[in-house]
N, C-alpha and C positions, 0 to 999 in steps of 0.2 A: 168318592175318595180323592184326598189334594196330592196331586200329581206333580204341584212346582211348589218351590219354597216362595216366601211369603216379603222375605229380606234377602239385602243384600250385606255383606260385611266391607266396611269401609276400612283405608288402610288407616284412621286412626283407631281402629277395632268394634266402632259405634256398626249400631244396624241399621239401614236405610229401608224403609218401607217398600215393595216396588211397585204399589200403587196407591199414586195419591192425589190432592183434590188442589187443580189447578184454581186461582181465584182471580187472574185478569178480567177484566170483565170492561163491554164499549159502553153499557148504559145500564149497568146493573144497579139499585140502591144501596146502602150498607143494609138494611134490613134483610134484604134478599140475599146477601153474602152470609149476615149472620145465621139466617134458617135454614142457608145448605151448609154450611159448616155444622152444624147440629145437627141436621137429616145426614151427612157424612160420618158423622163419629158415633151416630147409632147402628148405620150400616155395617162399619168395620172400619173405616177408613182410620187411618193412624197418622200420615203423613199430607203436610200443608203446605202448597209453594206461594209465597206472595212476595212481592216486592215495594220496595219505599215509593215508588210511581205509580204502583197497580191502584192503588185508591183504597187496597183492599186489609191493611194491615189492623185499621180501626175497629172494622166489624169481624175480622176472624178473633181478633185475642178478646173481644165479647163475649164470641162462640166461645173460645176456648175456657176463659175462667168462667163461665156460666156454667159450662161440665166439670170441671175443677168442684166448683162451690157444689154442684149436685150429685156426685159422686160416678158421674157417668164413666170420667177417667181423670188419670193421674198427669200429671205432668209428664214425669219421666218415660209413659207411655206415647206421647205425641212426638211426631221428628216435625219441626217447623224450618223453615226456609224463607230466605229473605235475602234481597242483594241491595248493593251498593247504586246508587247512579248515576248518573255521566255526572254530573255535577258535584260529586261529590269524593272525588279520588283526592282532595289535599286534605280529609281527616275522617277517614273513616271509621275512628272510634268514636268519635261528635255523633258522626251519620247512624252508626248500628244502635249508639245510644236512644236517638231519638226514633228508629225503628222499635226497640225494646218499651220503648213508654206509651207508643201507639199500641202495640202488642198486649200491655201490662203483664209482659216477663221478666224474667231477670238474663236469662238468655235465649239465645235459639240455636237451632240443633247443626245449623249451616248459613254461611254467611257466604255469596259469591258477589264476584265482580260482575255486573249487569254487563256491561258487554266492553271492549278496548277503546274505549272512548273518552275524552277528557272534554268536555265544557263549563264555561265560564259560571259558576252561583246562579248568574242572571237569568240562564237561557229558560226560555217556559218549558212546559211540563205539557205541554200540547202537542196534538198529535192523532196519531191512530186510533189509539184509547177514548177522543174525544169525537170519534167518526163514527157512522152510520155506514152498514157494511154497503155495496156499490156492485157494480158488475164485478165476478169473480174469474180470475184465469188465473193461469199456473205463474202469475210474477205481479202477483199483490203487492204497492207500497203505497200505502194512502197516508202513510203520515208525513207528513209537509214537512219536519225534521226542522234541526240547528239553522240559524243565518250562521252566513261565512263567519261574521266576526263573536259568533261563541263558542268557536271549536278554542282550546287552546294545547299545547304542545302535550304529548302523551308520554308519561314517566311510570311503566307500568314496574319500577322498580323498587320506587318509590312507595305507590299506591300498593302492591304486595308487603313492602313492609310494615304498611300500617294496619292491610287485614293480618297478619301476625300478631299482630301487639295486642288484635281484636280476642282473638285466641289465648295470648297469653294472660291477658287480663280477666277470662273466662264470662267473656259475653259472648262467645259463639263455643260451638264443641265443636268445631270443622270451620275448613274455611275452605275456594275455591273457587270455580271461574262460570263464566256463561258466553255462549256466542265467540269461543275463542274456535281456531284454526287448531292442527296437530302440531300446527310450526310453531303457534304464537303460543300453546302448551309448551313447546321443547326448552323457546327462549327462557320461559319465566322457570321450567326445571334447573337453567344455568346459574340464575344465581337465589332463587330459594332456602330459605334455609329451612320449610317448612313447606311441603310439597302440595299443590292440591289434593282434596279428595275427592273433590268431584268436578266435570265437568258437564253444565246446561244446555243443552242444545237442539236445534229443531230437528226432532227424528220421525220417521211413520214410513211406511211402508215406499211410497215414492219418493224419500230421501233420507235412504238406509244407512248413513254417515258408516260406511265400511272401513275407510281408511282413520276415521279418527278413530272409531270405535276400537281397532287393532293398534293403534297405537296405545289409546290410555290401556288397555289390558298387558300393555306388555310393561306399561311404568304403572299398574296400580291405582288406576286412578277410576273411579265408579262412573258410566256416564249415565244423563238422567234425559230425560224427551220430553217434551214442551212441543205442545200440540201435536202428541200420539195418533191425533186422531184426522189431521191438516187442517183442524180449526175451521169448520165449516159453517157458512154464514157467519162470519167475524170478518172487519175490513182488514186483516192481516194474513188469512189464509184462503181456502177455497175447497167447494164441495167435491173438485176432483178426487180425490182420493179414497173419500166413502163411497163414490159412485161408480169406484173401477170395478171394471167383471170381474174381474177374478176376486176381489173380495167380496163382492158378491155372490161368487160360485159355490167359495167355504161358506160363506156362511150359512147358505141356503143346506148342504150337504149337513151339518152340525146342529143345525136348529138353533141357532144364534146369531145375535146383532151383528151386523156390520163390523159396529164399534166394539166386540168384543174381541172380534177374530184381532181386528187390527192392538188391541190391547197385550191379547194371548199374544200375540206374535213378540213382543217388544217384549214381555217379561220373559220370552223364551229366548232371548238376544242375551239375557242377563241386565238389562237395561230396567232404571225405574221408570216409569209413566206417567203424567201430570193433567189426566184430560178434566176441561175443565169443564164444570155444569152448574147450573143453577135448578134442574128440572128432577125432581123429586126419584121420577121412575127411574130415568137416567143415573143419577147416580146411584140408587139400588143396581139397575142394569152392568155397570160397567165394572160395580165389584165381582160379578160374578165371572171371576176367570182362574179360578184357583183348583176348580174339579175335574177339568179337561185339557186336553193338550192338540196340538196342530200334528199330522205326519209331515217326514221327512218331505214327500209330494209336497205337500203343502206349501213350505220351507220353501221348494225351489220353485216353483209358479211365483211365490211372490217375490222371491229374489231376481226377477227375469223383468219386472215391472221398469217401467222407461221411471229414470228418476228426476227431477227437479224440485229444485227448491223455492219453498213456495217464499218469505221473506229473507229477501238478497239484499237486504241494507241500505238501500242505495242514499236512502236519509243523511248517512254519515259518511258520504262521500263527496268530495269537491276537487276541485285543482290548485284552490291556493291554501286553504289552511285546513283542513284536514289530513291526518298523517298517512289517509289514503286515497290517492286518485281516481282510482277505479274499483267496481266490486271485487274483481279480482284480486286486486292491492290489500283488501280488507278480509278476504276469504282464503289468500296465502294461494289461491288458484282452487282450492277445492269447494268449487262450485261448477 
């Protein structure tokens, strides 16, 4: 029997999936991308997060009209996601264009801003993505990030009114943010004229974003978790969090993965989920969270969990030309 609803309703009235199939990926092929995107949309999976940097936009919209053309499913049945990247906040309808032809859509379901960050056209695309994951602790940053001289000044007022126009133009059905603070939400609420729907961000059990989470619910705004699961073995996250006892304790008590409990847990936050896979079983596994539920107990053991966040930025931090000095500076202190 399904015990949680399956969607979220966003405040432009659209439905958000609340589990869907992350596709960053450190050394994956496009091939490999396009056969879990397919082994995903036979599962159940409805919802696709990728990004113009993730490498990943070319071989999902493969997946995608290759189901399209086979009747597997419809367009209008997929919620797709795609953001913006640091590089590209002076014309973000150019940017979602050239996302939409990798894709071969005509839109997509959600358009956000990758993270508060402005750099130069020039800056490369290297990074984490291009790392082999390393010793893991709780404050992974292996991407070698921006030189000083490719930050340039950040006009986040600017760059929102261009994802508006993305919107009005009807190449996204939503627009919204990623990596943002509850502060640097309030700012961009002041002068909006078109309000986020959603905000991206790292959530999982040892970094339960309490305070952002309370805040977007009380302006409406959906939040979604990128790396549900602390993104174990990836040089951006670490196996702590699948390894904590207590989520091992549920799971053991439940007769289920690790990674479900931590799934179950986040769709019962109200939050969508984004974990990402390329391993067949896996993602059959991690769809399955829909016919059981956690107790109240449950709930509070892992709300008791020591928190830390596992990618704290630090790439886009410096003293002279970045708009932030310190992680702090960049996380508005909630870190």
């Amino acid at each position: 029997m399904e015990v949680f609803k399956r969607t979220a309703q966003l405040n432009t009235g659209a439905q958000i999936p609340l589990i869907g199939l992350g596709t960053v990926s450190a050394d994956q092929n496009e091939e490999d991308i396009t056969a879990a995107v397919i082994t995903a949309l036979q599962v159940g999976y409805r919802h696709f997060d990728t990004a113009s940097m993730y490498k990943s936009e070319r071989p999902l919209g493969k997946a995608l009209n290759t189901a399209f053309q086979n009747g597997l499913v419809k367009r209008e049945d997929v919620f797709v996601t795609t953001k913006l990247w640091n590089t590209e906040h002076d014309d973000p309808v150019t940017a979602i264009k050239s996302s939409l032809k990798n894709l071969q859509l005509d839109y997509v379901d959600l358009y956000l801003i990758h993270w508060p960050i402005k750099l130069r056209k020039e800056a490369p695309l290297s990074g984490a993505l291009d790392r082999k994951p390393t010793k893991l602790t709780t404050e992974v940053n292996p991407y070698s990030g921006p030189k000083e001289e490719d930050f340039l000044p950040l006009d986040l007022k600017s760059t929102w009114q261009g994802m508006e126009q993305c919107l009005e133009m009807g190449l996204t059905k939503a627009i919204g943010v990623s990596n943002f603070s509850s502060k640097k939400i309030e700012d961009l609420l002041s002068h909006a004229k078109i309000p986020p729907a959603v905000v991206q961000v790292e959530m999982h059990p040892q970094w339960q974003q309490k305070k952002l989470r309370d805040y977007c619910s009380k302006h409406n705004i959906h939040v979604s978790a990128w790396s549900p699961l602390g993104a174990p073995n990836t040089p951006w996250g670490s196996n702590l969090v699948m390894d904590d006892p207590i989520i091992h304790e549920i799971s053991q008590k439940y007769g289920k993965t690790r990674a479900q409990v931590m799934l179950r847990w986040g769709v019962e936050q109200g939050v969508s989920v984004l974990p990402k896979s390329y391993n067949t079983d896996r993602i059959f596994s991690n769809f399955q969270i829909f016919d059981w539920s956690l107790t109240p107990e449950d709930h509070d053991k892992i709300g008791m969990l020591k928190q830390a966040k596992l990618y704290r930025g630090n790439a886009f931090v410096n003293n002279t030309t970045s708009p932030y000095k310190t992680v702090e500076e960049l996380w508005d202190g909630e870190i």
